[in-house]
Residue, then its C-alpha position, 0 to 999 in steps of 0.5 A: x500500500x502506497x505511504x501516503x494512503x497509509x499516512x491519510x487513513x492514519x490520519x482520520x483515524x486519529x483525528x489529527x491535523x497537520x499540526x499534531x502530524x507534525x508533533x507527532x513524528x516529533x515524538x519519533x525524533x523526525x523533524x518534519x518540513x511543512x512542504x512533506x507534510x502538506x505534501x502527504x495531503x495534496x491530490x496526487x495520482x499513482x504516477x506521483x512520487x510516494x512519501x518516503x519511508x522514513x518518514x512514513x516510519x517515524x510517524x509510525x514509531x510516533x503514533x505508538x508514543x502518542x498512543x501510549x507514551x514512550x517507555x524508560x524501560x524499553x530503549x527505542x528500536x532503531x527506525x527500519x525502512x522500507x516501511x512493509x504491510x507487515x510492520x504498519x499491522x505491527x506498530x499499529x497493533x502496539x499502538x492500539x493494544x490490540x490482541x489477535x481477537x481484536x484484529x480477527x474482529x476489525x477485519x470481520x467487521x469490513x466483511x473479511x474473514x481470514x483465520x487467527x492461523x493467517x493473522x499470525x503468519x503476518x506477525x512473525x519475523x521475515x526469516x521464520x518459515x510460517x512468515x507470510x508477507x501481508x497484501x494491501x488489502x488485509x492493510x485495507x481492511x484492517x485501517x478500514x476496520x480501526x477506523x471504525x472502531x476508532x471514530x465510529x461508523 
């Protein structure tokens, strides 16, 4: 799925302005310029450069320390591009607390169905032989689904 999708559906999710976008990925350590950020919610076709990967995976990182705070305890993991399918459930699943129930409910609301067996095939890591890379529209259910939880229907 395209960053700039992601980065528009996390943004009504959340129900930020380009402002608290901004705060944000601050949170992450990015500092953002306010031409990238506008730049995300301008009208683009498909053929338009895509926001880039860092930026798009600091503000996944800054949606988990918004979302819950930032931990002592843990030291933050090092930004990882480029920014898969697989890692926007993964951080989003952090962020939000979400359990695998909670997940399999988020898609059965969108009307997709897949088993708890599936789900976790997305979860684990890239090398392990049960992994399976996540297609954009499970990506699309899921936002779809958090997003309807998150703001109603």
């Amino acid at each position: 799925m395209r960053n700039n999708d992601i980065l528009k559906s996390l943004r009504y999710i959340l129900d930020i302005n380009e402002a608290e976008m901004a705060q944000i990925l601050k949170l992450a350590g990015y500092q953002p310029k306010r031409s990238e950020i506008e730049y995300i919610f301008e009208e683009h076709d498909d053929e338009a450069p895509d926001t880039t990967h860092e930026l798009t995976a600091h503000f996944l990182d800054g949606v988990i320390f918004h979302k819950r705070g930032k931990s002592d305890k843990h030291p933050p993991q090092p930004i990882r591009y480029p920014v898969t399918n697989n890692m926007v459930l993964k951080k989003l699943r952090v962020a939000f607390k979400l359990r695998e129930d909670d997940i399999l409910e988020l898609l059965k609301r969108t009307g997709f169905k897949i088993s708890s067996t599936e789900l976790s095939a997305f979860f684990r890591k890239e090398n392990q032989k049960n992994y399976r890379p996540a297609g954009d529209q499970v990506l699309r259910y899921f936002l779809r689904g958090l997003a309807e939880r998150e703001r109603g229907s």
